[in-house]
C-alpha positions in Angstrom: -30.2 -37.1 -20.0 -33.7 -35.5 -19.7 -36.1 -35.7 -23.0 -35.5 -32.0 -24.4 -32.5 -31.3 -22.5 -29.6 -29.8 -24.7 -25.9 -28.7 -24.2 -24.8 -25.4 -25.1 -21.9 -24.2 -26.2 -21.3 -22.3 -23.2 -18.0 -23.0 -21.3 -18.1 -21.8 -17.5 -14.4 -20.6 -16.4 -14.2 -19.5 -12.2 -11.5 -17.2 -12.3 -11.8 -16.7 -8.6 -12.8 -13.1 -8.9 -9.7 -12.1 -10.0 -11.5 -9.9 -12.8 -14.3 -8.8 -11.3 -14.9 -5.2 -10.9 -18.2 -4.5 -9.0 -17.8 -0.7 -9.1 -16.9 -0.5 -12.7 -13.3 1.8 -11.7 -10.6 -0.5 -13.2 -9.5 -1.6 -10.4 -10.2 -5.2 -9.6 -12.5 -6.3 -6.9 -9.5 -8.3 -5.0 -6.8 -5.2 -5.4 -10.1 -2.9 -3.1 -10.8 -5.3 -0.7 -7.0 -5.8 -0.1 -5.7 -2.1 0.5 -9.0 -0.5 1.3 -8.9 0.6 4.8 -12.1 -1.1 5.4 -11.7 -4.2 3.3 -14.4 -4.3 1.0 -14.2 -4.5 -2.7 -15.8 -1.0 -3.8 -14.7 1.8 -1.1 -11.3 2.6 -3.2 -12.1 5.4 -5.5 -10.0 4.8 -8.8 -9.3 9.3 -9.2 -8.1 8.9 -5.3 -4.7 8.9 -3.8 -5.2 7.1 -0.7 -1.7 7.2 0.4 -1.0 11.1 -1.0 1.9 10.2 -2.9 0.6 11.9 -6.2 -0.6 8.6 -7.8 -4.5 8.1 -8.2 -5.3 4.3 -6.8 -5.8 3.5 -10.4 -2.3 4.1 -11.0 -1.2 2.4 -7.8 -3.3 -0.7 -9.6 -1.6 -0.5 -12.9 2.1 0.3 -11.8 1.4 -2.9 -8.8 2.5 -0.5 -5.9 1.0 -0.2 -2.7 -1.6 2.8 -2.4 -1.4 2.8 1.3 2.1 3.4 1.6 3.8 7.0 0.4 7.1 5.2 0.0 6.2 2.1 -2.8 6.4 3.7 -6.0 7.1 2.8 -9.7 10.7 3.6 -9.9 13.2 3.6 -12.2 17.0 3.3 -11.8 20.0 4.3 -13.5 22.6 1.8 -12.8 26.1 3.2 -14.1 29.7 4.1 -13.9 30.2 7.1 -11.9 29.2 10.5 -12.8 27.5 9.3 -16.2 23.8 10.2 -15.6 22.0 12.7 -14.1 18.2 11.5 -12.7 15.2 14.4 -13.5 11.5 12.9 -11.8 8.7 15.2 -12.9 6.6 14.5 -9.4 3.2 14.7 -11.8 4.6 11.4 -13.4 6.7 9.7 -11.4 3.9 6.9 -10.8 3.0 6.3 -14.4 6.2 7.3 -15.9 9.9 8.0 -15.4 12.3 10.2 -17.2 15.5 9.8 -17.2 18.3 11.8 -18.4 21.8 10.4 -18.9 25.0 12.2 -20.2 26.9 10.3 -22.5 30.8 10.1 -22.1 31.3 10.3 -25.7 29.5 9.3 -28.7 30.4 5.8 -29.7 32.0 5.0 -26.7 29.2 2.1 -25.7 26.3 1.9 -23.6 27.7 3.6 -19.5 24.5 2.4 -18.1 21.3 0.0 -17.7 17.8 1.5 -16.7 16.2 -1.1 -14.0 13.0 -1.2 -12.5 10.9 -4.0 -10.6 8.6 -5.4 -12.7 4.8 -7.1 -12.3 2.9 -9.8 -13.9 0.3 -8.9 -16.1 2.0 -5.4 -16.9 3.8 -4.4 -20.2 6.7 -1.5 -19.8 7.2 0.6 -22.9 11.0 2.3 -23.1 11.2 5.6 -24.7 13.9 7.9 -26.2 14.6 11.4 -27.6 17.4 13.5 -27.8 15.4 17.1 -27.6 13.0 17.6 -25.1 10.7 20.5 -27.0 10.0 17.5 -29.4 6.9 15.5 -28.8 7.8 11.7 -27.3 7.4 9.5 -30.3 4.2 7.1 -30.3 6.3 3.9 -31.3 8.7 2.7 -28.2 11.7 1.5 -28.3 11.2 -1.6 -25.9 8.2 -3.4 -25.3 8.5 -5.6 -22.0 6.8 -8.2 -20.7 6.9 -7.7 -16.5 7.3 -10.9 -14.9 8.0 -10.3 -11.6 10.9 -9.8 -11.1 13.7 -6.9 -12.0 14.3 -5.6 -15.8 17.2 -4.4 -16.8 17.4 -2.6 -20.0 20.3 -1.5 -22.1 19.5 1.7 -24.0 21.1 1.9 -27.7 23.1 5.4 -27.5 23.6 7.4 -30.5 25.7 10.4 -29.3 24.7 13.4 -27.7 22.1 13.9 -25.1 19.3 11.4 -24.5 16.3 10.9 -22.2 14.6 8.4 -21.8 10.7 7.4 -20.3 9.2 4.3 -18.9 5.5 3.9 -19.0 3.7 0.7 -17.4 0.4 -0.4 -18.7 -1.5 -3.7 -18.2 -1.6 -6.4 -20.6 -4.2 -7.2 -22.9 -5.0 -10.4 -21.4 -4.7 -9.3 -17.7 
């Protein structure tokens, strides 16, 4: 080693540009440059909705749907025994949340349906409940889950009456 040559502490890590963000938007350098129409990594605006679904790009980012393409959408299904739930999609949130609004057969009688939705890596999906609407949504969820990937099922607890239910995607800390 060179006289007066010291080590730092400093630890280089290449994460292949998978956090850049030239532009400073949110949205990484390698989500632009792969759905911008002319491939570089700052023409997506984050506020835009290239694809005119109602979902800013941003969104598109968080909720990992396409922004190009009207049809790919963060949605959220009821699966169920017939005639158990009926679906209500406020269009201003269907991207960044989904409520849901199932009938219950009869209090106590068990759980009639799971919510499912495709999830992502890197994203955390927050469950919500409430049994009156004109209430404010409560600030502590009911399920925190990890996405992964791959589809989520999740089995509300029912406690009688009338419930709805919303689904919000965020990233993850670490992504």
């Amino acid at each position: 080693m060179p006289s007066g040559f010291e080590l730092s502490g400093l630890l280089l890590c290449d994460t292949g540009g998978l956090y850049y963000d030239w532009d400073g938007d949110g949205i990484p350098n390698w989500w632009e440059a792969r759905y911008s129409p002319v491939g570089d990594k700052m023409s997506m605006l984050a506020n835009d909705d290239s694809d005119g679904d109602g979902a800013s790009n941003f969104a598109e980012f968080v909720a990992y749907t396409d922004p190009t393409n009207v049809l790919s959408r963060f949605v959220v299904e009821i699966a169920h025994s017939a005639d158990v739930c009926d679906g209500g999609f406020p269009s201003s949130q269907r991207n960044a949340t989904m409520m849901l609004r199932p009938r219950l057969l009869s209090e106590g009688s068990g759980p009639h349906f799971v919510l499912r939705w495709q999830s992502a890596k890197g994203r955390i999906y927050s469950v919500y409940s409430k049994h009156d609407l004109s209430m404010p949504w409560s600030t502590t969820s009911d399920a925190e889950i990890e996405g992964s990937g791959v589809e989520v099922e999740w089995v509300p607890q029912l406690s009688g009456g009338e419930m709805f239910f919303k689904v919000m995607v965020r990233l993850a800390d670490d992504y």
